[in-house]
C-alpha positions in Angstrom: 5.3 -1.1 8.5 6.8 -0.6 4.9 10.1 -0.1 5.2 10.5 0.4 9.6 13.9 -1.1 9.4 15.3 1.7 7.1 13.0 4.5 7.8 13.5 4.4 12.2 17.9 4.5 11.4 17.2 7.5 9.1 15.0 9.5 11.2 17.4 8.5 13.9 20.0 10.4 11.6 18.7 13.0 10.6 16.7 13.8 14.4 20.5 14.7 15.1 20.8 17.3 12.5 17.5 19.7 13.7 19.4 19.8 17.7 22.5 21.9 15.5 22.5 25.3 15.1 24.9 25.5 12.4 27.0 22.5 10.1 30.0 22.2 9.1 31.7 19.8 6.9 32.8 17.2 9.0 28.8 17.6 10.7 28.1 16.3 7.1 30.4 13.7 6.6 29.5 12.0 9.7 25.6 12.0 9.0 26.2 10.6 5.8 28.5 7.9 6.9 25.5 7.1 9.2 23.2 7.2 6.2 25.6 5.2 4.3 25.2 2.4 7.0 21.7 2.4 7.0 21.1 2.2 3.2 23.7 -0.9 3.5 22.0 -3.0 6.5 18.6 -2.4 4.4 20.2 -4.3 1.2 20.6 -1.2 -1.0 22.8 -1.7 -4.0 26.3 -1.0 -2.7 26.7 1.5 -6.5 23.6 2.9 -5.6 24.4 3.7 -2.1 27.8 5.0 -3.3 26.3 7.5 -6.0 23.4 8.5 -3.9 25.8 9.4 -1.3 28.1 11.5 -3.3 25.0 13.4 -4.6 24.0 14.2 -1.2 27.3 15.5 -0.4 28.1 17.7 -3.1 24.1 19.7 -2.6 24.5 19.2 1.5 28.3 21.3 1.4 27.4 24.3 -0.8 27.7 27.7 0.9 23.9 28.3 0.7 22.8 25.3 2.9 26.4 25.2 5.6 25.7 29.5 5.8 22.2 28.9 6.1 19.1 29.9 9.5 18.3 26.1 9.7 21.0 24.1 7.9 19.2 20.5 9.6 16.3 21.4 7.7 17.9 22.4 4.2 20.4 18.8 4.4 16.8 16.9 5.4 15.1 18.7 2.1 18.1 17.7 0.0 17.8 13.9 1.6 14.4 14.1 0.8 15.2 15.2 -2.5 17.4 12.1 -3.4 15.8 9.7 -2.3 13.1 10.6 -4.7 15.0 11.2 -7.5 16.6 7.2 -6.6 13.0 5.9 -7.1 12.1 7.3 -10.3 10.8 10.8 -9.3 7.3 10.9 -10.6 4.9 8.5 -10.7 5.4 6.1 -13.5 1.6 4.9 -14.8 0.4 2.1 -17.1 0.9 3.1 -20.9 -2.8 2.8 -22.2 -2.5 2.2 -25.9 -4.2 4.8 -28.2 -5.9 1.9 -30.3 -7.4 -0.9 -27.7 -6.6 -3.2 -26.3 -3.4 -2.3 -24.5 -2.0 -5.8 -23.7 0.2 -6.1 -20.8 2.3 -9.5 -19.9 3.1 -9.9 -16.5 6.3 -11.9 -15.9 8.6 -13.1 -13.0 9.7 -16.0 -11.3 7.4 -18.6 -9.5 6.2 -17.5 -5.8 6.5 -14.0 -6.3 2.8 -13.5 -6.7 1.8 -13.4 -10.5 -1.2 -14.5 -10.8 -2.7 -12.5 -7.5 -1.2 -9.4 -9.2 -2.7 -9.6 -12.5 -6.0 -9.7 -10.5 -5.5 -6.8 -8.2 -4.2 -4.9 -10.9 -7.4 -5.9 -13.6 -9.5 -4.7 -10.4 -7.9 -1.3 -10.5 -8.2 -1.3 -13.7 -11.8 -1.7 -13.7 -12.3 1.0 -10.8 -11.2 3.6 -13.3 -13.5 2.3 -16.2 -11.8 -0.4 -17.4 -12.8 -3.3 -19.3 -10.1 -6.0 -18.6 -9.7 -9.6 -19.4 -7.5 -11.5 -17.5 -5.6 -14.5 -19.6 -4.4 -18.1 -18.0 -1.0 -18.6 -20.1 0.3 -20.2 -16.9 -0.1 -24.0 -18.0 3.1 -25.6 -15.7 1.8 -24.8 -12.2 -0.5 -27.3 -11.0 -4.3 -25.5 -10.1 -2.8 -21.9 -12.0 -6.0 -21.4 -14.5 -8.2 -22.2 -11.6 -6.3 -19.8 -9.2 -7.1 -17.1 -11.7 -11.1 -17.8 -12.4 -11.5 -18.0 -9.1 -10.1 -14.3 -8.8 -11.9 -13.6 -11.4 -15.2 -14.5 -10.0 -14.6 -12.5 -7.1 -13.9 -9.8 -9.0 -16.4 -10.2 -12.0 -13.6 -9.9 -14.1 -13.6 -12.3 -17.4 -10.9 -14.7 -17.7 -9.9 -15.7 -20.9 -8.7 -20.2 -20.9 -7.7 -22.5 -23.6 -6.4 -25.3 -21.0 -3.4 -26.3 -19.5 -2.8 -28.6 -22.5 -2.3 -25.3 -25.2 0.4 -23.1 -25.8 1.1 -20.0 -24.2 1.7 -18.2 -27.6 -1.6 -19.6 -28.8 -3.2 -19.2 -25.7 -2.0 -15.0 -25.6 -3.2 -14.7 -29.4 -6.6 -15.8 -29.3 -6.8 -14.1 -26.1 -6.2 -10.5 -27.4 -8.7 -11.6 -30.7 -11.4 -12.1 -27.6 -10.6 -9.0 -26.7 -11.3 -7.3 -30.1 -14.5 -9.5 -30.7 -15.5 -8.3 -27.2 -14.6 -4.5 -26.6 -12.5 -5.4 -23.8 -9.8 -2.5 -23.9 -7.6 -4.2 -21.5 -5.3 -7.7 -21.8 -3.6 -8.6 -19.1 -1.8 -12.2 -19.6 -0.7 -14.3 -16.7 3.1 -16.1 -17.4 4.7 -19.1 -16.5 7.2 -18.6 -13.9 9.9 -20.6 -13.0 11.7 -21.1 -9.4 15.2 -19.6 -11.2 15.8 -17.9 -14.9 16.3 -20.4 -17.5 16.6 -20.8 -21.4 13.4 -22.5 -21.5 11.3 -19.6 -19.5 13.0 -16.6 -21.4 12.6 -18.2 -25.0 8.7 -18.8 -24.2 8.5 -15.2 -22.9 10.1 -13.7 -25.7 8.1 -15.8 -28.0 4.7 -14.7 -26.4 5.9 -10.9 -26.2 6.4 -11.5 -30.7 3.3 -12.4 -31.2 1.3 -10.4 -29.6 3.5 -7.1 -28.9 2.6 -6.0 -25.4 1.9 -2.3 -24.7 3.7 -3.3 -20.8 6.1 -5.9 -20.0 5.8 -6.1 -16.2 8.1 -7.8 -13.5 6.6 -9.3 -10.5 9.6 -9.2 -7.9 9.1 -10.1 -3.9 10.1 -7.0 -2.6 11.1 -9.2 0.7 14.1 -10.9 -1.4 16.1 -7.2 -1.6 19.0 -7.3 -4.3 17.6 -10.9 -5.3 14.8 -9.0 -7.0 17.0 -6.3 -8.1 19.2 -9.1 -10.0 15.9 -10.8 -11.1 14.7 -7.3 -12.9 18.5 -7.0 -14.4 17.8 -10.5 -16.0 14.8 -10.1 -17.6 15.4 -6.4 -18.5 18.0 -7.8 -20.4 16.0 -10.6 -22.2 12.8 -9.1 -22.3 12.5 -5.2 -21.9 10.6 -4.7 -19.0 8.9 -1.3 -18.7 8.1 -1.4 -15.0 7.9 -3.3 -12.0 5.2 -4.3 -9.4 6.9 -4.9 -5.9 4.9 -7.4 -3.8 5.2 -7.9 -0.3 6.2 -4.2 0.1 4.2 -4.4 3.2 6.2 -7.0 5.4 9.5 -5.7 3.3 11.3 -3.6 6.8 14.5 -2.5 4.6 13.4 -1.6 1.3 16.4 -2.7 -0.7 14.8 -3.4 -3.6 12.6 -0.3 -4.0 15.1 1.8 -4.0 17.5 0.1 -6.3 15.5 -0.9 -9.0 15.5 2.2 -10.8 18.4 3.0 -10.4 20.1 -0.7 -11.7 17.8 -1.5 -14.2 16.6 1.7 -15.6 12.7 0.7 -15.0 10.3 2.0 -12.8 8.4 0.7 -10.0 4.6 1.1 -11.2 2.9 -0.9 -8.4 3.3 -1.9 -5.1 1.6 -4.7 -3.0 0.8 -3.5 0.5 -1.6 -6.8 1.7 -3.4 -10.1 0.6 -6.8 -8.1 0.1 -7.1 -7.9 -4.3 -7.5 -3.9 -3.7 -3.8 -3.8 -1.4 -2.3 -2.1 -4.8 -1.1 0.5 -5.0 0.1 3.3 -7.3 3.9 3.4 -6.7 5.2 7.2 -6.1 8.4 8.0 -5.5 7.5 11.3 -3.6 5.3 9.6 -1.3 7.6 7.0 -0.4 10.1 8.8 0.2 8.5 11.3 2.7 7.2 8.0 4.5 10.6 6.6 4.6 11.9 10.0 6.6 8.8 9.7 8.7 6.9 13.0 7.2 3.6 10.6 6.6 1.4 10.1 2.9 -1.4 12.3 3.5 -2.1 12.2 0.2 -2.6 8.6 0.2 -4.5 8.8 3.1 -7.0 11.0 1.6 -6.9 9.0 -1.3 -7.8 5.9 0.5 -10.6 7.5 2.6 -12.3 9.0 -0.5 -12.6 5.3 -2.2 -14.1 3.7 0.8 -16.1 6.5 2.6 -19.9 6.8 2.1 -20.2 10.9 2.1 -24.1 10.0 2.6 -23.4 8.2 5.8 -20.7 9.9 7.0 -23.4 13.5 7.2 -26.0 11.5 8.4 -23.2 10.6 12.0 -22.2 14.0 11.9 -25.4 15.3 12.8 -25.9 12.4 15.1 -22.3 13.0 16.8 -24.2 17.1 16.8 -26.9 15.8 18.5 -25.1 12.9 20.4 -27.1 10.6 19.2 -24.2 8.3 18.4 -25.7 4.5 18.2 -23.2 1.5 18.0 -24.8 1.0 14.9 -22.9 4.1 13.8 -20.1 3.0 15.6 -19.5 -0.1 13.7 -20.2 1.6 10.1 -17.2 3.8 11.1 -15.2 0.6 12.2 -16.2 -1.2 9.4 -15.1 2.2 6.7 -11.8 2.5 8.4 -10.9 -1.4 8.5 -11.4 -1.3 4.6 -8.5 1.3 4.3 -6.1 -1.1 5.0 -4.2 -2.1 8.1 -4.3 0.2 11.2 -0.6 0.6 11.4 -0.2 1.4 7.7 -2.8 4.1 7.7 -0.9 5.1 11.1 2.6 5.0 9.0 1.3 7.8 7.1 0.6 10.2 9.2 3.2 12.5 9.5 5.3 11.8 12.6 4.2 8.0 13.2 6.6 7.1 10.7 8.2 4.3 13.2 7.7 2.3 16.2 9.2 4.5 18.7 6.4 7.4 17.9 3.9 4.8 18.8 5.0 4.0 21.5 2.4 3.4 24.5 -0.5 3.0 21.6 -1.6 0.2 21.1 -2.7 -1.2 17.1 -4.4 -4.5 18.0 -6.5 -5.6 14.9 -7.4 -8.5 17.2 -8.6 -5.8 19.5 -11.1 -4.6 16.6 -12.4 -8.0 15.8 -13.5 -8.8 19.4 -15.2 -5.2 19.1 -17.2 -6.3 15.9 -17.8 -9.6 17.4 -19.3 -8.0 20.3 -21.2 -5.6 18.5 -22.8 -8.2 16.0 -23.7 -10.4 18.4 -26.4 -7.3 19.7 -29.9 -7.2 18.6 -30.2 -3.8 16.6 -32.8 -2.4 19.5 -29.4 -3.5 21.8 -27.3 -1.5 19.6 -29.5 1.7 19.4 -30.1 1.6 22.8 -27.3 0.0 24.6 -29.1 1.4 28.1 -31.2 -1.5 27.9 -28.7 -4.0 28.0 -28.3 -5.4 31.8 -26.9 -8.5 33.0 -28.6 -11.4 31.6 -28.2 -9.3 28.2 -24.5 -9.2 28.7 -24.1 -12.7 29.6 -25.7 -13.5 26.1 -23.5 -11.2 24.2 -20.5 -12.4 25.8 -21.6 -16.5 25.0 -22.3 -15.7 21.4 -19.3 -12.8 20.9 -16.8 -15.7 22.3 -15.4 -12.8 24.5 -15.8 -12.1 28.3 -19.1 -10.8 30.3 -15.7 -7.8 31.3 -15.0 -7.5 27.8 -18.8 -6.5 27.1 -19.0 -4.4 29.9 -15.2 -2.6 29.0 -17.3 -1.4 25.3 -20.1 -0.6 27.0 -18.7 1.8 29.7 -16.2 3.1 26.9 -19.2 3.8 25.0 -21.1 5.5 27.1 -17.7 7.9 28.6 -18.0 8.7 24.5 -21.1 10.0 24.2 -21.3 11.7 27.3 -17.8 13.8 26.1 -19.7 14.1 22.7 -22.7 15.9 24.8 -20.7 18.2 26.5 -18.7 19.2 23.3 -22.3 19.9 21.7 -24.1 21.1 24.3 -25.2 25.3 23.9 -23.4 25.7 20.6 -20.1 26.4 21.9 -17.9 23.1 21.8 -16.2 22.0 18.4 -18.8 20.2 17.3 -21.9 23.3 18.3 -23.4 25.5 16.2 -21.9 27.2 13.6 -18.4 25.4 13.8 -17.2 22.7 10.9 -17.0 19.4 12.5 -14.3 16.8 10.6 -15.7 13.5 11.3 -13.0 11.1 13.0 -12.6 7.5 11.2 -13.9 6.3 14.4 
């Protein structure tokens, strides 16, 4: 989970401050030389820590939160408070230019995912009603252009190639004049990177940023590299003038030392953040929502958000008066499966709901995605008659599924009997009109 190192010591913290009745002073200074600690082992910015625990401690020892009914709660609020301030505060977005294209140049050092961000961020882009083109100024590394056209044919996203034998500066100018000639209102130019900062890298990025004057200048830092990346965004602040940051590898980053002292080092803000391998794992970066995630209070928000992009409202009617009628096929089964598995990973989607924040509230539940894939295997390996009506299927039926699943004749006869506990449960909550799913009640339909 997104920062689980960080997030399960904090909540461990601040857990101790809802069992007192009242704080005093020293109740303060002891939590915060906890939280001190924590912020340290997760690779925060030793200045950063230092200032954010200062302005903790001179809100946390005012009269109104020590004399206070629930002083736990007030410090957790203030906590809260800072850590979104340390991230930025609001959502930072991509400055669209009044006068297309807005050109954006994404730079950064080799391996921290360049070229994969430009495409996931050209497919947001185009989600909200874009037209981007996606440039190959990356001539060093060995199969670069191709790496992008490839994305780009997934995505059905133009990218614009002089070679790998052109150079950059040309390469970025005749790319935005495509763009003009084309009524593309979006550039979004792919860099060289290098495996450390150098004269030669930083002269060819500022001479590429002179000639064509990008709108954005964004740093692609591996969030998993902690102050590396915050030393990496100091550097080319300096030489270039970033104006945000996309984190990749947020997803596998369990301290979160360089989310939360980027900001506050370099003055820039974190814009994206790259939560997966899939080209639609980025997301919007917001401070709020982090932070509450962080202390374990969930990202409903992005929940919701997530479920409204992928979620067919048609469909999901359609099951609800099935699940009224309990006339839940598998069919219907795996469409929900299938909705939910494009949301992202089980245990992120469980990460933001308020009070799964960390490993120790899931305990005893189990997230197996290789669980879900014997499931779809299973299910896919059913005629549809077999999946409709899953009565029919008896042992010679079962021994098929199993050969052509690759799972076990007990595996397919675990789904089945699982299945069928389901619908029964369903029936008796429907039956007569007076369960929670009879009529006259709103029903919420589950993800699965």
């Amino acid at each position: 989970m997104v920062f689980e190192g960080l997030s399960e010591k904090l909540q461990e913290v601040l857990r101790k401050l809802r069992s007192k009745g009242k704080l005093t002073e020293k109740d303060v200074d002891e939590i915060l030389r906890e939280v001190r600690v924590a912020l340290l082992e997760a690779d925060v910015n030793f200045r950063v820590v230092r200032e954010f625990i200062q302005s903790i401690r001179e809100k946390a020892v005012g009269q109104e939160v020590l004399g206070s009914l629930t002083p736990g709660q007030q410090v957790i609020k203030i906590v809260h408070s800072e850590l979104t301030r340390l991230m930025g505060g609001v959502q930072s977005k991509i400055a669209i230019a009044s006068r297309p294209p807005t050109i954006v140049m994404l730079v950064g050092l080799q391996g921290a995912g360049k070229t994969t961000a430009c495409a996931k961020l050209a497919g947001s882009l185009k989600k909200q009603g874009h037209s981007p083109l996606m440039v190959a100024a990356d001539v060093y590394r060995p199969a670069a252009i191709r790496q992008l056209e490839v994305l780009g044919e997934t995505l059905d996203i133009p990218v614009f190639s002089m070679g790998a034998d052109q150079n950059p500066v040309d390469i970025a100018k005749g790319a935005v004049s495509s763009a003009m000639s084309k009524g593309r209102d979006v550039v979004l130019i792919d860099t060289a990177g290098r495996l450390h900062i150098d004269e030669e890298l930083m002269a060819e990025l500022e001479a590429i940023k002179a000639a064509v004057s990008p709108h954005e200048i964004l740093l692609v830092a591996d969030a998993m590299t902690g102050q590396d990346a915050v030393n990496v965004a100091k550097a080319f602040n300096e030489r270039l003038g970033i104006t945000g940051v996309v984190l990749t590898k947020l997803d596998g980053d369990a301290r979160g030392g360089a989310a939360l002292s980027i900001r506050s080092v370099t003055g820039c803000p974190v814009k994206f953040a790259g939560v997966g391998e899939k080209l639609d794992a980025l997301e919007p970066f917001h401070p709020e929502r982090m932070a509450s995630r962080i202390l374990g209070m969930g990202d409903v928000l992005t929940l919701i958000e997530k479920a409204e992009a992928v979620i067919d409202r048609e469909k999901a009617k359609k099951i609800e008066q099935k699940l009224r009628r309990a006339e839940f096929t598998l069919e219907d089964f795996m469409d929900q499966l299938s909705q939910m598995r494009k949301m992202g990973p089980i245990d992120q989607l469980l990460g933001m709901i308020p009070g799964f924040g960390n490993r120790k509230a899931l305990k005893g539940l189990q997230v197996d995605e290789k669980q879900l894939a014997r499931i779809e295997a299973i299910v896919n390996s059913m005629t549809p008659e077999e999946r409709r009506k899953p009565d029919i299927i008896n042992g010679s039926r079962r021994r098929r599924i199993a050969m052509g699943s690759g799972t076990s004749v007990q595996d397919v006869n675990s789904l089945l009997k699982q299945f069928s506990q389901t619908r029964k449960l369903l029936k008796q909550f429907g039956d007569g009109g007076k369960g929670p799913f009879g009529k006259g009640r709103e029903m919420r339909m589950p993800l699965i």
